[in-house]
GULO-634346 format. One record per atom (N, C-alpha, C): x, y, z. Coordinates in pm, whole numbers, plus 50000, padded with zeros to 5 digits. Example, Ala and Ser with C-alpha at 12.3 -4.5 7.8 and 13.67 -1.06 7.14 Angstrom:
BEGIN
513194943150780 512304955050780 513204967050780 512854977550708 513674989450714 512905000350787 
***
This chain:
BEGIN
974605469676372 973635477076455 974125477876599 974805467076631 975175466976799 976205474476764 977085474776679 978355480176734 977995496676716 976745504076643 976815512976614 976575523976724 975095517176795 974685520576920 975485516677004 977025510577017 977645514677134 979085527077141 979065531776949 979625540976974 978875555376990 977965555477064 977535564077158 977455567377290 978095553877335 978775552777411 980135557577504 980165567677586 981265579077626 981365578077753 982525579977796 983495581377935 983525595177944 983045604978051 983175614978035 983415621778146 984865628978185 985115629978290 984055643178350 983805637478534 982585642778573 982795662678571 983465667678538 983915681178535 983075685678435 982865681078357 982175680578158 980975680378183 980115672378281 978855667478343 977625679878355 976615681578267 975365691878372 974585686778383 973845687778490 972645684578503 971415695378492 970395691578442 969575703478414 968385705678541 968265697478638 966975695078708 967505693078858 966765698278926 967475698979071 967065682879150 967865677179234 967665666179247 966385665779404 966055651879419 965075646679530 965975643879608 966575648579749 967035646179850 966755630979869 965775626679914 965585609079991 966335600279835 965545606579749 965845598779605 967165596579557 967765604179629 969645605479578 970345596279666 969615597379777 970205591579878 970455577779874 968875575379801 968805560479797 969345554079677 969835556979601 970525554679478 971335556579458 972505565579557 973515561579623 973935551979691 973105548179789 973105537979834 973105525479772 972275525679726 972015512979587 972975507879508 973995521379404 975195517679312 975955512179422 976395517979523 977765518279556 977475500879648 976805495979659 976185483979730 976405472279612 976265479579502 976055470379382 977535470679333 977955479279355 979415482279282 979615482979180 978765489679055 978585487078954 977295499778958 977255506078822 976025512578730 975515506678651 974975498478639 973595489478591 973525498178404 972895511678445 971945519178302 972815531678308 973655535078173 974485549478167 973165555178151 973595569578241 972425582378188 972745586978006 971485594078010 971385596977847 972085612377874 972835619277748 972895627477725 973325636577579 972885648477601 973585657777463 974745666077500 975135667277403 977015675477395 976375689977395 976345699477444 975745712977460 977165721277349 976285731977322 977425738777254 978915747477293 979015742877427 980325749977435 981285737277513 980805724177400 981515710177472 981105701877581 980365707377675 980005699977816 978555690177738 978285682477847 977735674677840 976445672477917 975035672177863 973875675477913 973095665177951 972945663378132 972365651878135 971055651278107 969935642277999 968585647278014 967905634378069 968225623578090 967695611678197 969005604378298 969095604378413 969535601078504 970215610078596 969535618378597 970075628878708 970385624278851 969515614078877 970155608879019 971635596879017 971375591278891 972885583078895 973075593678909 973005601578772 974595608678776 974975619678932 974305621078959 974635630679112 975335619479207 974165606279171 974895595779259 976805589579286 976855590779142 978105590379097 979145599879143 978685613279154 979585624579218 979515621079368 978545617479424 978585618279604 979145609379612 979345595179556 980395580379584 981485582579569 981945597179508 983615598679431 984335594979297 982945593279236 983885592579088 984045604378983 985085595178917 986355610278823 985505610978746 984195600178696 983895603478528 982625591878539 982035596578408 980395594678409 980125586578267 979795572778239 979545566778105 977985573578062 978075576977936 976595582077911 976415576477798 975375574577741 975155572877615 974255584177525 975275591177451 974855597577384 973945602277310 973305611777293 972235612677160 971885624377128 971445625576969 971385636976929 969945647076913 969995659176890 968765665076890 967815654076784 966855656076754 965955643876680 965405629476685 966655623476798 966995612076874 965825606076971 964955620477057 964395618677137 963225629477164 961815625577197 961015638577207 961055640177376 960905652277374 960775663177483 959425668877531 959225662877654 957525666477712 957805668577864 956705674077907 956425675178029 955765667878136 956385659978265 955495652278338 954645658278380 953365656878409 951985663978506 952265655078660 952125664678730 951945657778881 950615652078917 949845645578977 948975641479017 949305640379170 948715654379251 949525653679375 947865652979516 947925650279614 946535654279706 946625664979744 945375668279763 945315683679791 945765683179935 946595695479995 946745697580133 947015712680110 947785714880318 947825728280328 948755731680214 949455722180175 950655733080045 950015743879993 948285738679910 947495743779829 947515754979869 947115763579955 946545769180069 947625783080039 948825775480110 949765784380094 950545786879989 950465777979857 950565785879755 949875792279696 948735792179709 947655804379646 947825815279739 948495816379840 948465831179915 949985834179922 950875827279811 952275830379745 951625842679655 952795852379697 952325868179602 953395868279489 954315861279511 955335859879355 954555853179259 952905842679287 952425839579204 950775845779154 950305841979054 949205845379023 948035839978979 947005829479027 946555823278990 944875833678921 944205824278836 943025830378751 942375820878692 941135820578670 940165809278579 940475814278479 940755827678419 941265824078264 942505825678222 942615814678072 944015816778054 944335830977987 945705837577990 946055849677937 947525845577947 947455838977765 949005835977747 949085826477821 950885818777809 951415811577837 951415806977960 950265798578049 950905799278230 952305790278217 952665792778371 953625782678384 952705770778442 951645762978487 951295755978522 950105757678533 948965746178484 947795744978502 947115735278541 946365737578692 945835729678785 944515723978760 944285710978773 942835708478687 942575702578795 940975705878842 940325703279038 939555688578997 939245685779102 938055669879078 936985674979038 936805692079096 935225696178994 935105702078837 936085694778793 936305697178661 937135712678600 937385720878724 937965734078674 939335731478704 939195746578596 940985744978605 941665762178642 943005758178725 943085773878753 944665771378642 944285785778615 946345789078539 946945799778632 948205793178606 949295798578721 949955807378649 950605820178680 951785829378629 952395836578725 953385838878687 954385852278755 953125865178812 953545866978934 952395879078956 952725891378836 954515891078841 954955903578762 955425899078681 955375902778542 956495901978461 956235886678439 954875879678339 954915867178322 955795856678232 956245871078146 956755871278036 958065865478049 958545868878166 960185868878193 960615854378218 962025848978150 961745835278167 962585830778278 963315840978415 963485839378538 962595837678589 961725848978578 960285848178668 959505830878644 959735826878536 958665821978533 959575803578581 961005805878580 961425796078634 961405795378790 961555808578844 961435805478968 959535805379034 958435811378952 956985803279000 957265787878950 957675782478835 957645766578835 958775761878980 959655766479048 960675759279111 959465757079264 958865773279260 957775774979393 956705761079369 956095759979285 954875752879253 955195738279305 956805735679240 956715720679229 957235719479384 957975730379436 959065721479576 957565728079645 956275734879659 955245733079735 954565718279774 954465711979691 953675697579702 954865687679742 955865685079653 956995675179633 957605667479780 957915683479826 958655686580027 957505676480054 956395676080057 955215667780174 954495659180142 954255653479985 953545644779948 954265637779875 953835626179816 954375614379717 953935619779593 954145619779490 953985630079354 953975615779265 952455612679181 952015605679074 952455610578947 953625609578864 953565614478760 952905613678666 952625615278553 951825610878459 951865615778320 952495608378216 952445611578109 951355620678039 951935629677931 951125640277892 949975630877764 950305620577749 949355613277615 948125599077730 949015601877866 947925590977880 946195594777993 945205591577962 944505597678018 944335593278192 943845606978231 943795610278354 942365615378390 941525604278504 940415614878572 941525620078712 940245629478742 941345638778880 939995630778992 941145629679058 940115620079162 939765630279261 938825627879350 938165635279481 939825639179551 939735650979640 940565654279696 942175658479629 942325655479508 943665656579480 943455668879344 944445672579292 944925678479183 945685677179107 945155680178960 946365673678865 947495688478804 948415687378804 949465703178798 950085698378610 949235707578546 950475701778384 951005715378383 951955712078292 953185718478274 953375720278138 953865730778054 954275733377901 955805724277903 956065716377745 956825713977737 957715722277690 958845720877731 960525727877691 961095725277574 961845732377516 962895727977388 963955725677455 964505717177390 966215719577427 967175728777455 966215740677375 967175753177334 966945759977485 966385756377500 965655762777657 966015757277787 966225742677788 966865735877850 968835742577905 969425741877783 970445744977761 970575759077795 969885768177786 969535782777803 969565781977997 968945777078041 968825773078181 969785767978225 970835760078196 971465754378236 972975763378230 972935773478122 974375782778060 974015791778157 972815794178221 973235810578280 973025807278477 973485790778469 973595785578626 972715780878688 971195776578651 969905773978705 969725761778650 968495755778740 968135741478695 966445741278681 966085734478621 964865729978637 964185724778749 962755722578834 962525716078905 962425696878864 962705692978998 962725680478988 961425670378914 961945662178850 960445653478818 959605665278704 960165674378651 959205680178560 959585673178376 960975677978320 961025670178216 961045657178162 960525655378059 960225640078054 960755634777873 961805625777894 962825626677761 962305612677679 961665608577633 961385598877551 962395594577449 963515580677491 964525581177361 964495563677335 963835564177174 964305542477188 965605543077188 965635527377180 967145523977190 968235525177316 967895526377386 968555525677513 969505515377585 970615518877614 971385506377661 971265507877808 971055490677811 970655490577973 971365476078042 971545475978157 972035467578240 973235463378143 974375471778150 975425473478135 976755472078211 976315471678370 976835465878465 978005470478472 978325484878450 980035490778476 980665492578597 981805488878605 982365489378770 982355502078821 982525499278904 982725516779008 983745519778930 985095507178987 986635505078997 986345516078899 986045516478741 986875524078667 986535537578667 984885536378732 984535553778722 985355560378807 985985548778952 986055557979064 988155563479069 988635555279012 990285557178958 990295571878938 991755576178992 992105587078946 992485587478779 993005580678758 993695569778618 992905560178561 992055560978453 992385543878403 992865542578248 992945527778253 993365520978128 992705522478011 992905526377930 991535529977805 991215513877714 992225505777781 992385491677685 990805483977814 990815492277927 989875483178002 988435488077966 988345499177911 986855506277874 986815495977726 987665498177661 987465489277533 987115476177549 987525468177650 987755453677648 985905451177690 985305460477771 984575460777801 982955463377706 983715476377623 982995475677488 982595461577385 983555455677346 984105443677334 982955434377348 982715430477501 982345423277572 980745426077545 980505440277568 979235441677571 978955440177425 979465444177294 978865438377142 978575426277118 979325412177210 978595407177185 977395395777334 976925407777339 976085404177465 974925410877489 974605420877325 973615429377372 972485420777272 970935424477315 969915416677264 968725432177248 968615435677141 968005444977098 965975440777079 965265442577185 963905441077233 962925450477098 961995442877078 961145447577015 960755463177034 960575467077160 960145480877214 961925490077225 962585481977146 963565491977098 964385498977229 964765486877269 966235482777416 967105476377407 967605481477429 968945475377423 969535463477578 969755455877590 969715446977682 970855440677776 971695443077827 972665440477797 972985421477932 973035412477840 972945396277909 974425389777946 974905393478051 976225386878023 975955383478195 
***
């Protein structure tokens, strides 16, 4: 079992690398700060092999960006396949301010008390209503409707602290604030976004995968080499089979 879950385990030079979700400025910063202090990546990001070979990051978008701004050649991920992991959407739980204000008097968007079709986002108030959001034009279109989700989320995100909140766990909407949900994505859609040069907004997808290898503790040294030794990624493999402790809630652990 250990040795199986670590051949999912991949070195992957950072050229191969996408990311699907645009990153948090302060958040990158600081987790930059963090690896390169530590000298070491603690948790590989998760990812899927997309169909024309590259490699799709769907949890750790800030390592992995982190990893490119410190200077390294290549990115450990741990792999996984479609079925591996479900795919949902975070809801924001954000306070109301002027953002509100001025995104409802955004004309690229369209807000309405009823739904008609698919919104891209639906706002639920402390007085129990809810507004749905769409493309003013063309709701249909799935540019349009990426760039009202990119408006919606960098409206609040830029000026407030953003509560995420799982789509299964319950939520009252407290006085003053608003809760923003979101439709979940397929992969196919993901990947679709990502082939024709665009990203998702930050903090919206949400990748649920057991089994996860964590505190893995990889050096910079080898991400950051122009060159390395493939006997030192192995020795390291090695090391970690027998050091990993597999947690009831289905983690992988890594104790050395």
């Amino acid at each position: 079992m250990m040795t199986s879950v670590l051949s999912t385990l991949k070195l992957i030079e950072i050229e191969k690398i996408c990311l699907h979700e645009a990153h948090e400025c302060m958040r990158l910063l600081e987790t930059s700060r963090a690896i390169e202090e530590d000298g070491m990546l603690r948790n590989p990001p998760l990812a899927v092999q997309m169909r024309d070979g590259r490699y799709l990051i769907i949890d750790g978008a800030h390592r992995t960006g982190s990893l490119h701004c410190i200077g390294c050649h290549r990115v450990p991920v741990q792999v996984v396949e479609e079925g591996e992991f479900k795919l949902e959407a975070w809801y924001h739980a954000v306070p109301v301010g002027e953002w509100l204000r001025t995104l409802q008097a955004d004309s690229f968007l369209r807000f309405t008390e009823q739904r008609e079709g698919e919104p891209v986002a639906e706002m639920d108030q402390a007085d129990g209503t809810t507004l749905f959001i769409y493309p003013a034009e063309r709701p249909d279109k799935p540019i349009n409707r990426l760039e009202a989700w990119h408006r919606i989320v960098m409206s609040y995100s830029s000026a407030h602290s953003v509560t995420r909140v799982a789509p299964s766990t319950p939520h009252v909407v407290q006085a003053d604030t608003v809760l923003m949900r979101f439709p979940a994505c397929h992969l196919s859609q993901l990947e679709e976004v990502v082939m024709t040069g665009n990203v998702m907004p930050a903090g919206v997808t949400r990748f649920t995968v057991p089994g996860r290898l964590l505190n893995l503790r990889i050096p910079l040294d080898l991400l950051k080499s122009e060159r390395y030794d493939r006997s030192d990624w192995e020795r390291l493999c090695a090391q970690w089979a027998g050091s990993l402790r597999l947690y009831s809630e289905a983690v992988y652990f890594c104790e050395v």
